[in-house]
MIDOSE-1310 file (N, C-alpha, C; in nm, 2 decimals, decimal comma, always signed):
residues 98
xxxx	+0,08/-0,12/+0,00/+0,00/+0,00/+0,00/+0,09/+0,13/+0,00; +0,19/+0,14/+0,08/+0,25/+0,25/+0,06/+0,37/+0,26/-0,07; +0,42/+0,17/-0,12/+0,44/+0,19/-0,24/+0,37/+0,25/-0,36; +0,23/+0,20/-0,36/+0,14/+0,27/-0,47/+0,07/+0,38/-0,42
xxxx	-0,02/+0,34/-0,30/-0,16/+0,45/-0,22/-0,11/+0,56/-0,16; +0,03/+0,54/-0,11/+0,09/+0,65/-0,03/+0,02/+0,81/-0,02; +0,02/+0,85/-0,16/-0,03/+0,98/-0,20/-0,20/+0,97/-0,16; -0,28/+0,91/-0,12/-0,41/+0,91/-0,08/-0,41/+0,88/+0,09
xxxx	-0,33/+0,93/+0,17/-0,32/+0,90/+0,31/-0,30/+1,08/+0,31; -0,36/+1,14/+0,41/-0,38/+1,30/+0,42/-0,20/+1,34/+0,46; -0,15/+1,45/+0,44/-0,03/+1,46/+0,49/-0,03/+1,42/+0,65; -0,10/+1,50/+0,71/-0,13/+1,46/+0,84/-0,11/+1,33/+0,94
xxxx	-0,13/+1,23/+0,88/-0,12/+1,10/+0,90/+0,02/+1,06/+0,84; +0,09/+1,12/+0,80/+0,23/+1,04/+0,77/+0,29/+1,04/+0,89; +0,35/+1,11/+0,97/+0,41/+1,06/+1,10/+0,33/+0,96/+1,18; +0,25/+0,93/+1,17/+0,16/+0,84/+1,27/+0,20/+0,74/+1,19
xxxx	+0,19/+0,73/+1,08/+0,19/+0,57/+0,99/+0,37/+0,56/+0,98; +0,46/+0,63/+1,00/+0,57/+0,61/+1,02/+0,60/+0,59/+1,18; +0,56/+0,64/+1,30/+0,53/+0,58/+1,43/+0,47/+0,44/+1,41; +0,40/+0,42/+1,42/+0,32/+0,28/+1,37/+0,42/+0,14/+1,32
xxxx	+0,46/+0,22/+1,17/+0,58/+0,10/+1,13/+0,66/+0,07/+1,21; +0,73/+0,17/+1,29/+0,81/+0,21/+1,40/+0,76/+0,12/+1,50; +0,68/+0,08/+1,51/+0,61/+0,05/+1,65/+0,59/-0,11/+1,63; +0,56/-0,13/+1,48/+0,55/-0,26/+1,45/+0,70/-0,36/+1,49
xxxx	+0,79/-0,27/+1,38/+0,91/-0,31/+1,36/+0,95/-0,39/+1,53; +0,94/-0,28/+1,61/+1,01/-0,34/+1,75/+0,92/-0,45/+1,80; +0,81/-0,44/+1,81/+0,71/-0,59/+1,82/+0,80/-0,72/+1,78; +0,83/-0,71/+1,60/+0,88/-0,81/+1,56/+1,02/-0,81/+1,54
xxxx	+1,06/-0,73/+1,64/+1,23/-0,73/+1,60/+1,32/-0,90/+1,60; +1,25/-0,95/+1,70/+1,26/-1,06/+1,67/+1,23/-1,20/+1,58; +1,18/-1,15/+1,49/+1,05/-1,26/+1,37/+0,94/-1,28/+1,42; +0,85/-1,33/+1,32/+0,94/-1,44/+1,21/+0,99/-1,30/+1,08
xxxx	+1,08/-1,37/+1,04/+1,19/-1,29/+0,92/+1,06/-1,24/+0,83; +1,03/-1,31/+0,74/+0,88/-1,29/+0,66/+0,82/-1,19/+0,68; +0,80/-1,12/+0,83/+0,73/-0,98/+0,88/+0,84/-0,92/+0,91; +0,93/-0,90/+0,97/+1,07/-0,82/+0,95/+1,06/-0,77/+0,80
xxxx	+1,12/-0,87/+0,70/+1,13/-0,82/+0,60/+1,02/-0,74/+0,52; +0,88/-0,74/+0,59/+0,75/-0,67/+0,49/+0,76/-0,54/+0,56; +0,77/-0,56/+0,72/+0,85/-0,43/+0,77/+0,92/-0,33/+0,73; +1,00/-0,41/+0,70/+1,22/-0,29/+0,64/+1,14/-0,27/+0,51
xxxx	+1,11/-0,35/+0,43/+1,02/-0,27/+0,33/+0,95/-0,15/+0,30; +0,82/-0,19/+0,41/+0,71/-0,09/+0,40/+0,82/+0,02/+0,47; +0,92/+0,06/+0,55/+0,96/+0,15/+0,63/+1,10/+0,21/+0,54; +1,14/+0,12/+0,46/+1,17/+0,22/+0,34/+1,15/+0,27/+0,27
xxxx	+1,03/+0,21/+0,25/+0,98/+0,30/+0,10/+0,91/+0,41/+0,16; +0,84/+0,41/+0,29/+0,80/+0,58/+0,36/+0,91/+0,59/+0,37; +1,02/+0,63/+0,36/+1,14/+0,68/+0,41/+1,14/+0,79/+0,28; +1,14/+0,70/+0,14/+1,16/+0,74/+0,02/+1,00/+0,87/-0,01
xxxx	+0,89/+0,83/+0,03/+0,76/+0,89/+0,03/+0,78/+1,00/+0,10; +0,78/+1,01/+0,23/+0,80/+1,15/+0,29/+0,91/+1,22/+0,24; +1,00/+1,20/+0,22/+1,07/+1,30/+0,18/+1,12/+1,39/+0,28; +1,11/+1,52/+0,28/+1,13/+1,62/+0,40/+1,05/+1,59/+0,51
xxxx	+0,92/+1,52/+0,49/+0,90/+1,48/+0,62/+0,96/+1,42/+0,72; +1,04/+1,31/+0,67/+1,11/+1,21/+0,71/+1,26/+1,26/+0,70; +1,36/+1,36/+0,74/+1,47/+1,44/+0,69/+1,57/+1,33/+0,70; +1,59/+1,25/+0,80/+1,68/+1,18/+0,83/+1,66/+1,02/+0,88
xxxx	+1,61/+0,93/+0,82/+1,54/+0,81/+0,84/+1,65/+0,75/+0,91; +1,78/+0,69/+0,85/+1,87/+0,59/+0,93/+1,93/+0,66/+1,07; +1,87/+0,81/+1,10/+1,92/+0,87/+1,27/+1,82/+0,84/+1,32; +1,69/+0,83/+1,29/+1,54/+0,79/+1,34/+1,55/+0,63/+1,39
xxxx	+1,64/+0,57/+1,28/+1,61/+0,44/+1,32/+1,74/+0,37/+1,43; +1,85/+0,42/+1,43/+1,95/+0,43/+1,50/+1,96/+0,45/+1,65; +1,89/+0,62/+1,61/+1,81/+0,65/+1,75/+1,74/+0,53/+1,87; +1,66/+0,49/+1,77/+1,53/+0,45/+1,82/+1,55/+0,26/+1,84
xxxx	+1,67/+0,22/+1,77/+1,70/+0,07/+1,81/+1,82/+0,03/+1,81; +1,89/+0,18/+1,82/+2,05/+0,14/+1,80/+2,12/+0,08/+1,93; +2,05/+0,13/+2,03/+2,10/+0,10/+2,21/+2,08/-0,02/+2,25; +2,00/-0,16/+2,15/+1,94/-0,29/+2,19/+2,07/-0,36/+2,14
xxxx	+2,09/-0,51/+2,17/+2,18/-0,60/+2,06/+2,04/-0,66/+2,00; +1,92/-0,66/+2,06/+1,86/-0,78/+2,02/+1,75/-0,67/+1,86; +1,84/-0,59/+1,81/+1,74/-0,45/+1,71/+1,85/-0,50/+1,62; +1,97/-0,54/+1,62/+2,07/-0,57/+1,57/+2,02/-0,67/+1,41
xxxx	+1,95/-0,72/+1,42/+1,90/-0,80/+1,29/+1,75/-0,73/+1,24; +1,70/-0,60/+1,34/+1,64/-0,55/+1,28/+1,70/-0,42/+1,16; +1,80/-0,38/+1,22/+1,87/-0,26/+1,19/+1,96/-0,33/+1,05; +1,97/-0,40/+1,05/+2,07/-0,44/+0,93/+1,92/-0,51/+0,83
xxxx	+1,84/-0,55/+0,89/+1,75/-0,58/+0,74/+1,72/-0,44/+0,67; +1,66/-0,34/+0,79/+1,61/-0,21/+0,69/+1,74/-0,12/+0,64; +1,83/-0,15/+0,65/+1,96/-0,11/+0,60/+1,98/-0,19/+0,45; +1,92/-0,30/+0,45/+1,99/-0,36/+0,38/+1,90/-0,31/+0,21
xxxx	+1,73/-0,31/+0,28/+1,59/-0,29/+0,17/+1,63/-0,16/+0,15; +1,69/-0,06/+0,24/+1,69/+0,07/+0,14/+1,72/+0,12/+0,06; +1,89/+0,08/+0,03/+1,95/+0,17/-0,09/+1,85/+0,03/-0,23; +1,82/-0,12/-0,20/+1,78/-0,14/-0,29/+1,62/-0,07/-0,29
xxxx	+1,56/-0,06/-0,22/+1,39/+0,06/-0,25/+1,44/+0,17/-0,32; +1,58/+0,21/-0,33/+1,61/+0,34/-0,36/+1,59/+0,36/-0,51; +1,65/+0,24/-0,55/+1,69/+0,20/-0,71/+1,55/+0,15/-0,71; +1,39/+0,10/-0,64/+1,34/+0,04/-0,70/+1,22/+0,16/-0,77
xxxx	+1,20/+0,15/-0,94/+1,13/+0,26/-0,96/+1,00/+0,26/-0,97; +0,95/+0,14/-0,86/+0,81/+0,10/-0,87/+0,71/+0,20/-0,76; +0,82/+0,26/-0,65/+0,80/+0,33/-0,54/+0,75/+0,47/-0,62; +0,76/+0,52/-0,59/+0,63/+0,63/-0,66/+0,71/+0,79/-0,59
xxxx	+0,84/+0,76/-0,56/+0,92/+0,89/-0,50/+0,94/+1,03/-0,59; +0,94/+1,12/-0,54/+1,00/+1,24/-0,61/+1,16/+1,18/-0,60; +1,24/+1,23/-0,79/+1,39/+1,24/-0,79/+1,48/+1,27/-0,67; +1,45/+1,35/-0,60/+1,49/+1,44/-0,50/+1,50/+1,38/-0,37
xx	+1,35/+1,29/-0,35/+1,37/+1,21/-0,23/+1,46/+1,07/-0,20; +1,52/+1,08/-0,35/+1,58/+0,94/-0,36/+1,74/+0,98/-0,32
């Protein structure tokens, strides 16, 4: 959904649905992998969607699970889906946000 619908969610609600993934992510920091990985996904590609809203996604995420060991296999999956969401041109980003 947020690869394509993104643009039909009010501005308003982008930090909440970025809180949210946020909120999921540490639920399943631990798996199963399957939801991790739909996770690092969906939480890259809002990375790529917001844009200025989002100024700095990998200090957000650093911040926010860098002080665990057990965020350690969360932190390196969404590391891993970003620069490839970056290249993917299916995401619906502005040039700029990429």
């Amino acid at each position: 959904k947020i690869q394509f619908d993104f643009h039909e969610l009010p501005p308003a609600e982008h930090t909440a649905l970025r809180n949210s993934l946020l909120d999921h992510l540490d639920r399943f920091k631990l798996g199963p992998s399957a939801i991790l990985t739909q996770l690092s996904l969906a939480v890259a590609d809002l990375s790529l969607q917001m844009g200025g809203g989002w100024p700095d996604p990998i200090a957000t995420m650093l911040e926010r699970f860098g002080q665990s060991h057990q965020c350690l296999e969360l932190l390196l999956e969404v590391f891993r889906v970003l620069p490839e969401e970056n290249q993917n041109r299916k995401v619906l980003a502005d040039t700029d946000n990429r």
